[in-house]
N, C-alpha and C positions, 0 to 999 in steps of 0.2 A: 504494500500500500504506500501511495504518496500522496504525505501533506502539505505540499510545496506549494498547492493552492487556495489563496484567502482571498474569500468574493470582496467585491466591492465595501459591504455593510459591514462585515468583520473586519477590514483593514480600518474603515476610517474610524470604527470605535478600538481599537487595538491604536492606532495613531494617534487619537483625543486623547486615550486614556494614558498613556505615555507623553503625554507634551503637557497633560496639566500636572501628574507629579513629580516632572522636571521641573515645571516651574514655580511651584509648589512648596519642594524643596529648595529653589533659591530665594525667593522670596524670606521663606521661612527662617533661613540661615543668616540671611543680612540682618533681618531683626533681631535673632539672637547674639550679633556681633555687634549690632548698635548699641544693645542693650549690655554687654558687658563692657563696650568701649566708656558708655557713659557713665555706668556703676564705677569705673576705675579714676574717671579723668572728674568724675562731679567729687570722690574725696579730695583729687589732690587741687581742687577749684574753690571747695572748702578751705583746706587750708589755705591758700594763697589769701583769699578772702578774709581772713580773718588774722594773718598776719599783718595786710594791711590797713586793716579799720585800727585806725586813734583810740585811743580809750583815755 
C-alpha cells in the first residue's frame, strides 16, 4: 500500500494545522522572553531609581 497521496482537504488542514502551531509557538516564546527580559531589567530599573531619588 501507498500513502504518498493526500487529497486536496487533508493537505490544507495538515498545512493550517502546522503553520498555526509554528506560529503559535513563536508568538508564545517572544512573550515568555519579554517577560523574563523585563522581570530582570524592571529590578535592576528599580534600583537605579532609587539610587537616584534625593532623600
Amino acid at each position: 500500500m501507498h500513502f504518498l497521496y493526500i487529497d486536496p482537504g487533508s493537505g490544507s488542514l495538515l498545512f493550517q494545522a502546522l503553520l498555526s502551531g509554528f506560529l503559535t509557538v513563536v508568538v508564545f516564546s517572544k512573550r515568555i522572553i519579554s517577560y523574563i527580559k523585563y522581570s530582570f531589567f524592571k529590578k535592576k530599573r528599580d534600583e537605579d531609581e532609587e539610587a537616584e531619588t534625593p532623600e
